[in-house]
C-alpha positions as CSV (number, residue, x, y, z in Angstrom):
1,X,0.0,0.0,0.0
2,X,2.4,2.5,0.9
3,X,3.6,2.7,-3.4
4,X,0.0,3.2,-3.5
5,X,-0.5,5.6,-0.7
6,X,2.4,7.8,-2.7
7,X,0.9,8.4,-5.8
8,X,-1.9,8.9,-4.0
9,X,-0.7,12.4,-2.4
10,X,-1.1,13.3,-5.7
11,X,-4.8,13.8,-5.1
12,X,-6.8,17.3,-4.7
13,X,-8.6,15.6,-2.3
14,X,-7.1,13.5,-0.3
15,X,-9.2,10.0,-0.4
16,X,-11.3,8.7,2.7
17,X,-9.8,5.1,3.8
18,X,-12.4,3.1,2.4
19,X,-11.5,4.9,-1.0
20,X,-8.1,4.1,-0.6
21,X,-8.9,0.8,-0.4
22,X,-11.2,1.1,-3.6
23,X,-8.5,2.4,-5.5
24,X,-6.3,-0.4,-4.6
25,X,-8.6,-3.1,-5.7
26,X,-9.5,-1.2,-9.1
27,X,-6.0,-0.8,-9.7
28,X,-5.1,-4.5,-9.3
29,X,-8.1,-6.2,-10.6
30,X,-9.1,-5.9,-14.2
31,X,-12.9,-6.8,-13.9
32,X,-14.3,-5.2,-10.8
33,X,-17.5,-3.4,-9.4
34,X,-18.3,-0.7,-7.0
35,X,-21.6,-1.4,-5.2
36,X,-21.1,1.3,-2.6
37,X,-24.4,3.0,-0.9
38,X,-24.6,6.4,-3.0
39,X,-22.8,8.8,-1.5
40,X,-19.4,6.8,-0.5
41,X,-17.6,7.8,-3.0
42,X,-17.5,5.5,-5.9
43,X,-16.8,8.0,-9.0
44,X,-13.7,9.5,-7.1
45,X,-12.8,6.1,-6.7
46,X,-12.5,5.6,-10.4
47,X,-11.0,8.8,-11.4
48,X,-7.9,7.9,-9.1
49,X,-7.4,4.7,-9.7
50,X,-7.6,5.9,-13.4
51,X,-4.9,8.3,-13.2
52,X,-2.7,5.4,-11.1
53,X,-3.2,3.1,-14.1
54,X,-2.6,6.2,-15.9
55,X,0.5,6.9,-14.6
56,X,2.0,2.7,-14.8
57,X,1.3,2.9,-18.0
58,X,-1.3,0.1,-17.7
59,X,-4.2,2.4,-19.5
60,X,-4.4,5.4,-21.8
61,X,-8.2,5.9,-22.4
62,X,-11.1,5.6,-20.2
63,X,-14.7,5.0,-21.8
64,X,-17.4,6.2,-19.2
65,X,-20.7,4.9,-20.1
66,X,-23.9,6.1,-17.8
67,X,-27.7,7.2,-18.3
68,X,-28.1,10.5,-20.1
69,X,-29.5,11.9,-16.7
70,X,-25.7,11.0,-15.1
71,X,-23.5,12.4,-18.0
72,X,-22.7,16.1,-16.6
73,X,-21.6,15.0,-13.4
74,X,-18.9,13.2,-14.9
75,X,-18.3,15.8,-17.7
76,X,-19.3,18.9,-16.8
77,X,-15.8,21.4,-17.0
78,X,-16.8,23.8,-13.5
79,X,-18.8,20.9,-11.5
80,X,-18.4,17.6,-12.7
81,X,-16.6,14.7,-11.0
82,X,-13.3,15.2,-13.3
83,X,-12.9,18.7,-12.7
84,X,-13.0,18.0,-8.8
85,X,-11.0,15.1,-9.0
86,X,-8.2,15.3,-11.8
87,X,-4.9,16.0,-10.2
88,X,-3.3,19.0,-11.0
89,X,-0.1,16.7,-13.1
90,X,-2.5,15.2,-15.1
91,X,-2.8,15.8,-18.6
92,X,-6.4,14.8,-19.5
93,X,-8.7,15.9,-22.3
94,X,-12.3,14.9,-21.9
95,X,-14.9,14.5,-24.8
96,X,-18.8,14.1,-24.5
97,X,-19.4,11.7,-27.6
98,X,-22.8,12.6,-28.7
99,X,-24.2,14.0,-31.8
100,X,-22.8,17.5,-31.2
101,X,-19.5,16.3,-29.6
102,X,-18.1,19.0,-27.4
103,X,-14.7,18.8,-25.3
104,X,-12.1,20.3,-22.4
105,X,-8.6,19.4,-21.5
106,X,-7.2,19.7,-17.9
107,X,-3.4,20.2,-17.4
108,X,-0.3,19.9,-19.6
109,X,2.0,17.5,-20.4
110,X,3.2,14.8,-23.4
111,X,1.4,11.7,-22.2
112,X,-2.9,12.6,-22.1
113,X,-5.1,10.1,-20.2
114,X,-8.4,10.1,-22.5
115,X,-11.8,10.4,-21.1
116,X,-14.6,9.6,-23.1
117,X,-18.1,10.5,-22.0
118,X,-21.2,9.2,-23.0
119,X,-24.4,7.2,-22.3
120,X,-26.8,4.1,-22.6
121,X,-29.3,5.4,-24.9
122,X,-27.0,7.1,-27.2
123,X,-25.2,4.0,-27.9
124,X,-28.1,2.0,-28.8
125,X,-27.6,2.6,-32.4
126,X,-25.0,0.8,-34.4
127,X,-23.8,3.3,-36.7
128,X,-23.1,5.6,-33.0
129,X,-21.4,2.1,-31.6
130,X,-19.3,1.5,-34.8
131,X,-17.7,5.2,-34.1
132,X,-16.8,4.5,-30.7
133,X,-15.5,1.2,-31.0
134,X,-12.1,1.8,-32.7
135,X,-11.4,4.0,-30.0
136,X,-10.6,0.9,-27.5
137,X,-7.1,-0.8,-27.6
138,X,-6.2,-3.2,-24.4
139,X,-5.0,0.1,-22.8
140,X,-9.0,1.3,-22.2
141,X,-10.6,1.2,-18.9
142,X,-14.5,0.7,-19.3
143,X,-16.4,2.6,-16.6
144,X,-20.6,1.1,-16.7
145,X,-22.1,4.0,-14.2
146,X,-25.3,3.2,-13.2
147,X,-24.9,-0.7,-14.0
148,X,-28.3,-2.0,-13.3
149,X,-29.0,0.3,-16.8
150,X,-28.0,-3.3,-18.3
151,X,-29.4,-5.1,-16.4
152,X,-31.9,-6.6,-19.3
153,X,-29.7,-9.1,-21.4
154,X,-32.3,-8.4,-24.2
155,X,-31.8,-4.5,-24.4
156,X,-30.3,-3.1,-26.9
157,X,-27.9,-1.2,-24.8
158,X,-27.2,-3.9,-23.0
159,X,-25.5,-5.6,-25.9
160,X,-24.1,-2.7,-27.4
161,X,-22.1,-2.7,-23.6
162,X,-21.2,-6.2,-24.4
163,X,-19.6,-5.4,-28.0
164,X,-17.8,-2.5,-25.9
165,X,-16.5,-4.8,-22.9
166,X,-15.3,-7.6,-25.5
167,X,-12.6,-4.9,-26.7
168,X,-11.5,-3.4,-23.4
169,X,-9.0,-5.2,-21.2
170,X,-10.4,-3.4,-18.0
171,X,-13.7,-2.9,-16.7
172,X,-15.6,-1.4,-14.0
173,X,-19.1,-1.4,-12.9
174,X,-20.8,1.5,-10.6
175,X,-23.7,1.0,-8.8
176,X,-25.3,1.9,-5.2
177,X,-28.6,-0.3,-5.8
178,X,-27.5,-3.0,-8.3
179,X,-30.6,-5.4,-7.7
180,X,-33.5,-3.4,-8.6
181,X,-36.2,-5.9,-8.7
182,X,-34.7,-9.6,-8.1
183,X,-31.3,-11.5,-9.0
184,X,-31.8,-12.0,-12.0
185,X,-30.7,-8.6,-12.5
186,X,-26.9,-9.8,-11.9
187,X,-26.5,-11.7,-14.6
188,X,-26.3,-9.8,-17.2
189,X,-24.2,-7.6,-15.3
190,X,-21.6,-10.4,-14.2
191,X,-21.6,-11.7,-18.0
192,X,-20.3,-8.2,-18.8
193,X,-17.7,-8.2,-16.1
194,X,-17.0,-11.4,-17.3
195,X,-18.7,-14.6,-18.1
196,X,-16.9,-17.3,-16.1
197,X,-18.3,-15.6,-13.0
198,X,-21.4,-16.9,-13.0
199,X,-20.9,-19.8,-15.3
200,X,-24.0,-19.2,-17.4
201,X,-23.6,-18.8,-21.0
202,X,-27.1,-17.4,-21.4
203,X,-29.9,-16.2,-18.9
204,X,-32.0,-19.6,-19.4
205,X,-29.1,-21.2,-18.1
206,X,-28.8,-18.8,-15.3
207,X,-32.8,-19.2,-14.7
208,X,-32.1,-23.1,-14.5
209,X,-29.7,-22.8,-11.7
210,X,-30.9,-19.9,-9.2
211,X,-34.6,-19.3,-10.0
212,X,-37.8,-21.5,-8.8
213,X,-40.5,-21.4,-11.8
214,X,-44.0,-22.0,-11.2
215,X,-47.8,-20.5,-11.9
216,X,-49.1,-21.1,-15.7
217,X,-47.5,-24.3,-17.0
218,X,-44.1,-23.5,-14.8
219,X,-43.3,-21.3,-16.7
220,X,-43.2,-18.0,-14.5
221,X,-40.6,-17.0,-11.6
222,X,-42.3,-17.2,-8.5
223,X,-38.5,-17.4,-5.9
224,X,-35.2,-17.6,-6.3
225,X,-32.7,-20.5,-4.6
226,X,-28.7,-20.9,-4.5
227,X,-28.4,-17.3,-3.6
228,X,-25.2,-17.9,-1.6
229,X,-23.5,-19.4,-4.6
230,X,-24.7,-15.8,-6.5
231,X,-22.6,-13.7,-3.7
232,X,-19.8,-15.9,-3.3
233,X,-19.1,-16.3,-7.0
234,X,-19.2,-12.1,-7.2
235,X,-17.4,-11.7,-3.5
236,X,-13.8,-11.6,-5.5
237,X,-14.9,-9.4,-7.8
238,X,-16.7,-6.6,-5.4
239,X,-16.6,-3.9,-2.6
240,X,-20.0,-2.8,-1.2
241,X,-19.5,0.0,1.4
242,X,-22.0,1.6,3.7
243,X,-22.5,5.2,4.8
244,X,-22.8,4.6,8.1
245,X,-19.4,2.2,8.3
246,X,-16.9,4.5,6.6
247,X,-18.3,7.9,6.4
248,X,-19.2,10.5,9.4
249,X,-22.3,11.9,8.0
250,X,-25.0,14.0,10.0
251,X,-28.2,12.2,10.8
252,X,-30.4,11.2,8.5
253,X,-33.7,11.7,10.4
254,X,-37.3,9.9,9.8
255,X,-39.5,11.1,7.0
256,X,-42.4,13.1,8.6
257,X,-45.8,13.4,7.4
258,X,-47.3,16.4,6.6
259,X,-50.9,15.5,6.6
260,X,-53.5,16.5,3.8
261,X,-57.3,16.3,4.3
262,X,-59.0,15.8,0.5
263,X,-62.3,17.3,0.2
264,X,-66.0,15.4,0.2
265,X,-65.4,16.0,-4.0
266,X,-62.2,14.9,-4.7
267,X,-62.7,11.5,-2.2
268,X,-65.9,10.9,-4.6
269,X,-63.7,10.7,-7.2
270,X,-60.9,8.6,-5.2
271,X,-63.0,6.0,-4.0
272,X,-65.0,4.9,-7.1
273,X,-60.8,4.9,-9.0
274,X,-59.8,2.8,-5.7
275,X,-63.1,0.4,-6.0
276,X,-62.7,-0.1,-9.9
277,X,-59.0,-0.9,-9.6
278,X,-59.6,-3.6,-6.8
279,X,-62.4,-5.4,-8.8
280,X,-60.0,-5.4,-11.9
281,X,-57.5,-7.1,-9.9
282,X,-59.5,-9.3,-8.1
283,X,-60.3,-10.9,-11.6
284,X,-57.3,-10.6,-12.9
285,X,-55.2,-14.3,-13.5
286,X,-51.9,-13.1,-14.7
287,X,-49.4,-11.5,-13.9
288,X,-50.6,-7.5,-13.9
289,X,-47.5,-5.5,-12.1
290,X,-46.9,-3.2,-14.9
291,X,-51.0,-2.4,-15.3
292,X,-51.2,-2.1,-11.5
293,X,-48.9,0.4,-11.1
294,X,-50.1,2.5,-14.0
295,X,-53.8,2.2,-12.4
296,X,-52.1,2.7,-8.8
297,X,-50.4,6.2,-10.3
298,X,-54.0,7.4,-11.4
299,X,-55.1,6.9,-7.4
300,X,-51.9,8.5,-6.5
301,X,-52.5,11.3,-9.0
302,X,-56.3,12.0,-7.4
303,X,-54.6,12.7,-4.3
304,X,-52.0,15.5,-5.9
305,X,-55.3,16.7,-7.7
306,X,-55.2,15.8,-11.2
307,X,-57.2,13.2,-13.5
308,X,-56.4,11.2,-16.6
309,X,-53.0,11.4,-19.0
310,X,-52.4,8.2,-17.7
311,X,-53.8,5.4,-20.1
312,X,-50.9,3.2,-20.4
313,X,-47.5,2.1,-20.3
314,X,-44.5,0.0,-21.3
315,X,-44.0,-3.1,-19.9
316,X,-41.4,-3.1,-16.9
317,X,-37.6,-4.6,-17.2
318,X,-37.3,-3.6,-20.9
319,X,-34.7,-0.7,-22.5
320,X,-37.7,1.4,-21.9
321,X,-38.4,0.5,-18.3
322,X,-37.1,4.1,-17.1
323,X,-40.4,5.9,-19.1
324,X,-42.7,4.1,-16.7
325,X,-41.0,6.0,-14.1
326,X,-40.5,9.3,-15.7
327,X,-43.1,11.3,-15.3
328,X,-44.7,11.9,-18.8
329,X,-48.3,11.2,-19.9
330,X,-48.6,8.5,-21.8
331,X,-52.0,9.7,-23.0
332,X,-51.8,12.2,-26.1
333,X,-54.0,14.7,-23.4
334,X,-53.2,16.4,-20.8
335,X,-54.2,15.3,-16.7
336,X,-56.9,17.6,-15.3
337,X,-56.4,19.6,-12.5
338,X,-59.2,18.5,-10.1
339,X,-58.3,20.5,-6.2
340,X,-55.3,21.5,-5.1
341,X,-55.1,20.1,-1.3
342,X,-52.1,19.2,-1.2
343,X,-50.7,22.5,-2.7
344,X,-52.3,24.6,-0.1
345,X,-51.3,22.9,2.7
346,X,-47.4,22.8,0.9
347,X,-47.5,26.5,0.6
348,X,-48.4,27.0,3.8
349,X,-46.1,25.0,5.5
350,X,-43.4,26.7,3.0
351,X,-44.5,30.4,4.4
352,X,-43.9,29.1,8.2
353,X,-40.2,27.1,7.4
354,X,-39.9,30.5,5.5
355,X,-40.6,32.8,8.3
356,X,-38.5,30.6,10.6
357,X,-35.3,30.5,7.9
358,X,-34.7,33.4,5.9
359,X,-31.9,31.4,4.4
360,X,-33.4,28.1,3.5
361,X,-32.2,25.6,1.0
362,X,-35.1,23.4,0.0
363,X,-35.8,20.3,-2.1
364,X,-39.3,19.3,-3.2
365,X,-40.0,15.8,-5.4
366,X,-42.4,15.9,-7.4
367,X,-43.7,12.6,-9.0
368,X,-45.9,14.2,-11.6
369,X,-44.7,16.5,-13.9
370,X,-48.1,19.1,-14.0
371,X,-48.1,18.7,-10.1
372,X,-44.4,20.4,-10.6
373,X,-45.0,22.8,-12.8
374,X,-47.8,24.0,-11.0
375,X,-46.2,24.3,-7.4
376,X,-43.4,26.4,-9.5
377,X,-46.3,28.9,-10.3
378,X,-47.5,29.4,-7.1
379,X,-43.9,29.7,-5.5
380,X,-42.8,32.2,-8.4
381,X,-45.0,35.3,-6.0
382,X,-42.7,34.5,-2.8
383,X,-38.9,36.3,-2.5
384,X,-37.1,33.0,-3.5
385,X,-34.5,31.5,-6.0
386,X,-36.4,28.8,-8.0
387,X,-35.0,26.0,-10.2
388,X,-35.8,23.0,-11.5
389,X,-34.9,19.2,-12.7
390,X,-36.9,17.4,-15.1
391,X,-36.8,15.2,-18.0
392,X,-36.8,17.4,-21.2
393,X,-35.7,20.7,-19.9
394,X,-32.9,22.6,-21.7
395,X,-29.4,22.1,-20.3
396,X,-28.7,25.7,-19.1
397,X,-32.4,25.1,-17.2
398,X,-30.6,22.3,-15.3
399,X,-27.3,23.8,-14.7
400,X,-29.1,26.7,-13.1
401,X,-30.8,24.2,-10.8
402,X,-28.0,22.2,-9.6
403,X,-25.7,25.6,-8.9
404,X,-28.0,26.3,-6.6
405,X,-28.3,24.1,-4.5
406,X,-24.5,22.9,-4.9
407,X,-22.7,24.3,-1.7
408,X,-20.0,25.6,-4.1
409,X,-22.4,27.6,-5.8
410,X,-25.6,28.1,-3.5
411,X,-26.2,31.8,-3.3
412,X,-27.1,34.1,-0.1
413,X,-31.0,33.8,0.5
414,X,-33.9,31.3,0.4
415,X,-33.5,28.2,-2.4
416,X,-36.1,26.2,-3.6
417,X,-35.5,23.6,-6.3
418,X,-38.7,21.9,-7.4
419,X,-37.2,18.0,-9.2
420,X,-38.7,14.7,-10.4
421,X,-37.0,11.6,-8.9
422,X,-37.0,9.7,-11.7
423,X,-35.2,12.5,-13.3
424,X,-33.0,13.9,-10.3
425,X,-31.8,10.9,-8.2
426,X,-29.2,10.1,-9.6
427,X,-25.7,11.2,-9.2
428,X,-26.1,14.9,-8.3
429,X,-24.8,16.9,-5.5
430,X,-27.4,18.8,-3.7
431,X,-25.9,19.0,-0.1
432,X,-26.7,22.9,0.4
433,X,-30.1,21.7,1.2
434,X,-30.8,19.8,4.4
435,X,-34.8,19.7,4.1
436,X,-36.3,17.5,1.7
437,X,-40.2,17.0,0.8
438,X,-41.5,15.0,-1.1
439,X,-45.4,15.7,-2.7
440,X,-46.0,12.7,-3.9
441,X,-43.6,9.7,-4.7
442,X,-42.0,7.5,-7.4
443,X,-43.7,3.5,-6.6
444,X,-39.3,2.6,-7.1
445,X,-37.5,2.3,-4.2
446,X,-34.4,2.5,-6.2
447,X,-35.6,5.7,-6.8
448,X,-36.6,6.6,-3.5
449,X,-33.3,6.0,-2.0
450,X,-31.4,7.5,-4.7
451,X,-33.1,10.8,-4.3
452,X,-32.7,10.9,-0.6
453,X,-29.4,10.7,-1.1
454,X,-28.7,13.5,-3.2
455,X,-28.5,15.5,0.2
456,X,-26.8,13.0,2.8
457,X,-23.9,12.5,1.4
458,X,-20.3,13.9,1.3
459,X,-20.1,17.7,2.0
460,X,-23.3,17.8,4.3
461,X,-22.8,19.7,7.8
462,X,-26.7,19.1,8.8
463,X,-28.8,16.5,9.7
464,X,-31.0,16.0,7.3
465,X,-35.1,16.1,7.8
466,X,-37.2,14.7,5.4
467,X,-41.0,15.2,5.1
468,X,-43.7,13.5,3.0
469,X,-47.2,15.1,2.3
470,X,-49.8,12.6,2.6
471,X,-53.4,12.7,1.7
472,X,-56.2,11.4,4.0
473,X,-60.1,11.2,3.3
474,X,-62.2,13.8,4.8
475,X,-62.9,11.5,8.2
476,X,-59.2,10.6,8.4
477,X,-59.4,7.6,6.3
478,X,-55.8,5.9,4.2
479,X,-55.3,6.6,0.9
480,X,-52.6,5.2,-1.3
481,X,-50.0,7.6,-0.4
482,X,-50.0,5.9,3.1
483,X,-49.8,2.8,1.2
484,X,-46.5,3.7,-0.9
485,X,-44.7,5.0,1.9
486,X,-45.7,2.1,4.8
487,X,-44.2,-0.5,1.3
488,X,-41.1,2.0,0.8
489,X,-40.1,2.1,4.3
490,X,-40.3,-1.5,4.3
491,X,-38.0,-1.7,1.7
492,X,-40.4,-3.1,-0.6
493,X,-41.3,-2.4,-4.3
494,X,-44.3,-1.9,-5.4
495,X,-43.5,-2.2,-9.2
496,X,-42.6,-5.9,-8.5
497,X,-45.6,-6.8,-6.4
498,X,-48.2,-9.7,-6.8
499,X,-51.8,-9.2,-7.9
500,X,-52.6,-10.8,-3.7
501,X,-50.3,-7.8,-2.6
502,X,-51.6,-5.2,-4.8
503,X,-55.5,-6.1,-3.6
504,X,-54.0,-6.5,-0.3
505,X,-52.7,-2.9,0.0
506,X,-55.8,-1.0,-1.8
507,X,-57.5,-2.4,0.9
508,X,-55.8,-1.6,3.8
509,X,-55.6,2.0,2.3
């Protein structure tokens, strides 16, 4: 370690002892992955052990591949990981390989380490894939951020990764939640690390080993079996970390409700959505978890005050699985605004955090997109800096959002940024706020914990409080929203759940 521990010194920031340890195992082991809890540090991670390799001579190039959400915080040139994290004697240049490529280089000197940025959905396409591939040689490091983005052998991106990996002689996954529904999301990531990991040529024979098939003519997963011979065939190959074991973070504290009472009209309208859905499922014989949740989001959306826009969507675990949890309306028209409880009682518990802290640095999650646009409206009359982060906004729309509540950036005075999760969780550093709310929530708890963690993380001197406005019938009676969060602090979720546990929690709501 202590050759190591030299070159090291070399770092801006000096690393944490857990990331020293990181380093060391990415350095000496060509197939490797980073499950670390978000926040622990697993892009710095890379970008020194890059520049070690770098500096041995071992690579030249490093291709960083992660969602189009994730691509600025590795590229952008005034807050993006590299610019933090290059040391000052490296030469690097650093290209975003898009259509409209764009590029920055960091330091001087004859040898430059290579950074190529750019993400899943880009690379889809062939012709895109046949112009990055003759960039590899055996000295290119392949960085997968976000790994459980390939999770689906079938995807297209998925085996566009898998022509990349075949022509790089180092490879790196990064990923705080990689199972996101069951185990069978690792094995299409181990066969890109490498396939004699798991010793499965293809996903049927991966099925065969670990899985337990049952319901119509066996033909369905209803369990999984031989998970210790999963983990121990991945142990050599893997460092997961948690917060609370190698970082001194403030408290993360218990979400608390802020309770909403809907009126007589808007309940009407609940209760005859809640009562349809629970006779559909109740005759239902298949397996409905995609349908559910879509008829699930229209109950959730009656309780943020809106109606319709939400007729149907892709199927989960698919290269489009993310649309299902971006919020967008898959009906051609528009929701309809029906009340506005919840936004009421939000403003006015804004006014009285507002009167208690001139100064405050807030973050409100949003699941629907109109329910975010709208709260922007009503906050645009009060004294505040306003920004936002959602799909399909312009770039200089999201930069403006994340400077402010970066705490290199954050100005003087009260912040509000106003964010989807599906659209914000990932990656970004929004530790100048230490108060997070969340109007109504994403059914992922991928999502979930990735967007509480935006905050408690790295560079955050508060405890964080986090609050959760929930709607409750006019005599006090459960809606959904008490459903989702009782399922999301269970750990559970509900985008993988049974037709019995759907029925189940529509009732108890």
């Amino acid at each position: 370690m202590d050759e190591l521990e030299a070159v090291i010194s070399r770092c801006r920031l000096k690393p944490f002892a857990h990331q020293l340890a990181g380093i060391q195992a990415l350095v000496n082991k060509p197939t490797f992955a980073l499950f670390d809890e978000m926040g622990v540090g697993k892009t710095k991670q890379v970008i020194d052990a890059a520049q070690v390799m770098f500096s041995r001579g071992i690579i030249d190039r490093v291709i960083v591949v992660a969602p189009a959400s994730v691509r600025d915080v590795w590229f952008d040139e005034e807050l993006g990981e590299l610019y933090k994290h290059l040391w000052y004697d490296t030469h690097a240049r650093i290209t975003f390989f898009h259509s409209k490529q764009r590029g920055w280089e960091w330091g001087e000197g004859k040898k430059v380490l290579d950074w190529v940025i750019t993400n899943y959905e880009f690379i889809r396409k062939g012709a895109r894939l046949k112009e990055l591939l003759p960039l590899i040689s055996e000295h290119t490091l392949l960085v997968l951020d976000e790994s459980s983005s390939v999770k689906n052998y079938r995807a297209l991106q998925s085996k566009a990764v898998i022509k990349l990996r075949k022509k790089c002689s180092r490879v790196v996954l990064l990923n705080g939640t990689p199972i996101t529904l069951h185990p069978g999301d690792m094995f299409s990531q181990g066969f890109i690390m490498d396939p004699d990991i798991l010793e499965c040529r293809s996903y049927f024979h991966f099925k065969s080993k670990y899985a337990i098939l049952g319901g119509w003519q066996a033909r369905q997963i209803v369990g999984w079996r031989n998970i210790e011979d999963i983990q121990s065939r991945f142990a050599p190959y893997v460092l997961r970390r948690l917060k609370t074991d190698c970082l001194d973070l403030p408290q993360k504290l218990e979400s608390i409700p802020i309770s909403v009472t809907l009126s007589n009209s808007t309940w009407d309208v609940y209760k005859e959505m809640r009562d349809e859905m629970v006779a559909w499922l109740s005759h239902t014989t298949v397996s409905v978890a995609p349908q559910a949740v879509v008829k699930a989001l229209r109950l959730s959306q009656v309780t943020s005050g809106f109606l319709g826009g939400l007729q149907e969507a892709p199927p989960l675990d698919t290269e489009v699985d993310s649309q299902l949890y971006e919020p967008k309306d898959f009906s051609p028209l528009p929701p309809k605004e029906i009340s506005k409880e919840k936004l009421d009682v939000l403003l006015q518990w804004f006014d009285t955090r507002l009167s208690e802290d001139p100064n405050i640095k807030l973050l409100i999650w949003c699941r629907f997109r109109p329910e975010l646009h709208r709260l922007g409206l009503a906050l645009q009359s009060r004294d505040i800096q306003l920004g936002f982060i959602h799909g399909g906004q312009n770039k200089s729309q999201r930069d403006y959002a994340l400077r402010l509540l970066d705490p290199r950036t954050t100005p003087i005075g009260p912040v509000v940024v106003i964010g989807t999760p599906a659209s914000g969780s990932l990656g970004l550093n929004l530790t100048a706020a230490h108060t997070v709310v969340y109007v109504s929530n994403d059914y992922s708890l991928k999502t979930r914990l990735q967007s509480e963690d935006r905050v408690h993380r790295p560079g955050q001197t508060h405890a964080v409080s986090y609050f959760d406005v929930i709607a409750n019938g006019p005599r006090g009676q459960k809606t959904i929203d008490h459903a989702v969060i009782k399922s999301l602090r269970k750990k559970e979720d509900l985008a993988t759940m049974t037709t019995k546990a759907w029925i189940s929690l529509l009732n108890d709501a």
